[in-house]
DRENTOR-403827 format. One record per residue (C-alpha): residue in one letter; x, y, z. Coordinates in nm, 3 decimals. Example, Ala and Ser with C-alpha at 12.3 -4.5 7.8 and 13.67 -1.06 7.14 Angstrom:
2
   gukol         x         y         z
       a     1.230    -0.450     0.780
       s     1.367    -0.106     0.714
***
This chain:
157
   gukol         x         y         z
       x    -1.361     2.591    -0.073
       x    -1.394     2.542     0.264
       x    -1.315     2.184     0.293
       x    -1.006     2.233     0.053
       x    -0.900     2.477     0.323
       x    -0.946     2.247     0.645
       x    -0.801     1.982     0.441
       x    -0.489     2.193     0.388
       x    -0.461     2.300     0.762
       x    -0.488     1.917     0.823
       x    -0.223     1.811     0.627
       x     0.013     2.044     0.780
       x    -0.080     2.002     1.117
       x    -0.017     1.591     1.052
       x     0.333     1.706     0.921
       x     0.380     1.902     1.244
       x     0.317     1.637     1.397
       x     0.438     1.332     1.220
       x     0.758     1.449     1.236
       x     0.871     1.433     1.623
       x     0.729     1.082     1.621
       x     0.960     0.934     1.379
       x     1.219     1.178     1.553
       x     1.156     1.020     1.883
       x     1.154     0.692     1.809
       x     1.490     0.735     1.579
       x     1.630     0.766     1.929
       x     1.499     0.397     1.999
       x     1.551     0.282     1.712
       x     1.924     0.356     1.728
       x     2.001     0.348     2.060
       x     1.834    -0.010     2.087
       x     2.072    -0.253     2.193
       x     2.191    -0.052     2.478
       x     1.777     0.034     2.615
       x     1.648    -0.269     2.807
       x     1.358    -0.418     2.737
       x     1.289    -0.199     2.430
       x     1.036    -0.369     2.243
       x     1.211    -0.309     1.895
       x     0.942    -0.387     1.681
       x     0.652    -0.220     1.802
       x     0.865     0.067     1.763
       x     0.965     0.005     1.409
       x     0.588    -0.035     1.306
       x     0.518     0.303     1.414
       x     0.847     0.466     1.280
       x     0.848     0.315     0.945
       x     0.421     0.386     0.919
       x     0.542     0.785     1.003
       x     0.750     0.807     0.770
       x     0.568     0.688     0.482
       x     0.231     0.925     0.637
       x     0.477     1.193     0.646
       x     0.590     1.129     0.289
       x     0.241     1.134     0.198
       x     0.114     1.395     0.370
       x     0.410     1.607     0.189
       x     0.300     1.459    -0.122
       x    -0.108     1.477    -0.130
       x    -0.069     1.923    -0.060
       x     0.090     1.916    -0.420
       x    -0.115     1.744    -0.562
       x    -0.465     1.727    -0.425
       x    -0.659     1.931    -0.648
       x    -0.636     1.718    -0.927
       x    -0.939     1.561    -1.125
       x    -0.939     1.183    -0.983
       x    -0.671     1.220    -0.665
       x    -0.947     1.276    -0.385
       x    -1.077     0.985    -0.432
       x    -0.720     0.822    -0.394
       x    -0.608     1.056    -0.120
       x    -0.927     0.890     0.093
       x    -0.826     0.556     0.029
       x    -0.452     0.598     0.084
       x    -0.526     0.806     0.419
       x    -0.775     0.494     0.539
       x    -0.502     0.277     0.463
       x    -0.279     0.493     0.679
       x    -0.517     0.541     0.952
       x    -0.553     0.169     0.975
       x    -0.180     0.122     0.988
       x    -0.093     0.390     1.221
       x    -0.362     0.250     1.450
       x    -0.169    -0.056     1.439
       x     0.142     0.138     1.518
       x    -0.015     0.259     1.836
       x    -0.131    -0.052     1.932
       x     0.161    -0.194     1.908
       x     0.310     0.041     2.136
       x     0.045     0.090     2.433
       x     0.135    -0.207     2.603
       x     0.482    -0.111     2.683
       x     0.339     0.274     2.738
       x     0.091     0.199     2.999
       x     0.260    -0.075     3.194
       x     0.594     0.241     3.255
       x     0.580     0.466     3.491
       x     0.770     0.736     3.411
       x     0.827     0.932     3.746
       x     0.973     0.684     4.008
       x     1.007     0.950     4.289
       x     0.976     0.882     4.641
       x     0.889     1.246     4.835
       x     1.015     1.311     5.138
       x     1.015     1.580     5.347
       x     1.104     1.906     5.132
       x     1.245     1.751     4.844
       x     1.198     1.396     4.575
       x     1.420     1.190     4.579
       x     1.419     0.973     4.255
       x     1.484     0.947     3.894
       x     1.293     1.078     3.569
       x     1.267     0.858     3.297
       x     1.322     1.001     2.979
       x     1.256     0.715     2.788
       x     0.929     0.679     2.935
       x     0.816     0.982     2.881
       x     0.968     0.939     2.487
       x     0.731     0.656     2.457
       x     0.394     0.833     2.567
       x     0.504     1.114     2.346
       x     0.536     0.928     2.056
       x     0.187     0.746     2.180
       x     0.037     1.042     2.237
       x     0.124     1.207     1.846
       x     0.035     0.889     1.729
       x    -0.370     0.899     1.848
       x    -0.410     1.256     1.780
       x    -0.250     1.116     1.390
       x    -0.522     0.848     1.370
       x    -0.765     1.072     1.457
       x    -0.620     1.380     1.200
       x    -0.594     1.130     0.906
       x    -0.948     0.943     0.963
       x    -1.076     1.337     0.940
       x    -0.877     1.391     0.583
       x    -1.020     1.099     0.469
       x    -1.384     1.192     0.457
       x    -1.296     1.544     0.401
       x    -1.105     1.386     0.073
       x    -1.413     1.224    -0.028
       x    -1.630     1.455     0.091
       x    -1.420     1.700    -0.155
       x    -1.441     1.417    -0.433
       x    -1.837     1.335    -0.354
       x    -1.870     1.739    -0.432
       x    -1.670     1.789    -0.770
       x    -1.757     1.470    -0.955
       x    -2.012     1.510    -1.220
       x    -2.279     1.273    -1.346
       x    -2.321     1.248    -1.697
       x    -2.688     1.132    -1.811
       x    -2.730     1.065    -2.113
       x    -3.031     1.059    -2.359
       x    -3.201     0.819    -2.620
***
């Protein structure tokens, strides 16, 4: 019961967060041709594995208690952690080499620009590790929840 329950408040909490990151990088994503140095398909790897985690995620609360999906919900969600792993890899270069605050102080007040983009990126960086991490933890409690309900028939002679 209990890891059905943590299970549960993983999947939503993925959804939570799955969403703003193929949100944010929609922005990118259209907006592409007129952002410099955009590095379009590092983006697209992450936006296109959110969606199809999100889609999942939506998907697996439906239907998890069912006799054999556990096992298939662990598999699918390694499968997704790999991929959004890729996704984030993907994007780090361009994330760490930014610098999102270009502000020179001077006396009383800054002087300088934000960079929204920037700080777009890391956001979507950011959701992205705390998603590895959230689906890598469904996936053993999947099997962990698949390990506990499967029964071992011996038989006999």
């Amino acid at each position: 019961m209990l890891p059905g329950l943590f299970f549960t408040l993983l999947r939503i909490s993925q959804i939570l967060t799955l969403i703003p990151i193929w949100g944010i990088l929609a922005y990118f994503v259209d907006k592409h041709p007129m952002i410099e140095n955009s590095p379009f398909s590092d983006i697209l790897c992450l936006f296109i594995v959110a969606i199809f985690a999100t889609v999942w995620a939506i998907a697996t609360i439906s239907l998890f208690y069912r006799r054999h999906v556990p096992m298939w919900v662990a598999i699918i969600d390694l499968c997704l952690f790999g991929l959004l792993i890729a996704g984030v890899v993907l994007l780090a270069p361009f994330v760490r080499n930014t610098d999102c605050m270009g502000v020179n102080w001077t006396w009383g007040y800054a002087d300088g620009y934000w960079s929204k983009e920037c700080s777009m990126y890391k956001a979507a960086y950011g959701l992205g590790i705390m998603n590895i991490v959230m689906f890598f933890l469904t996936a053993v409690l999947a099997a962990w929840i698949w390990r506990k309900h499967t029964t071992i028939a011996v038989y006999r002679y």
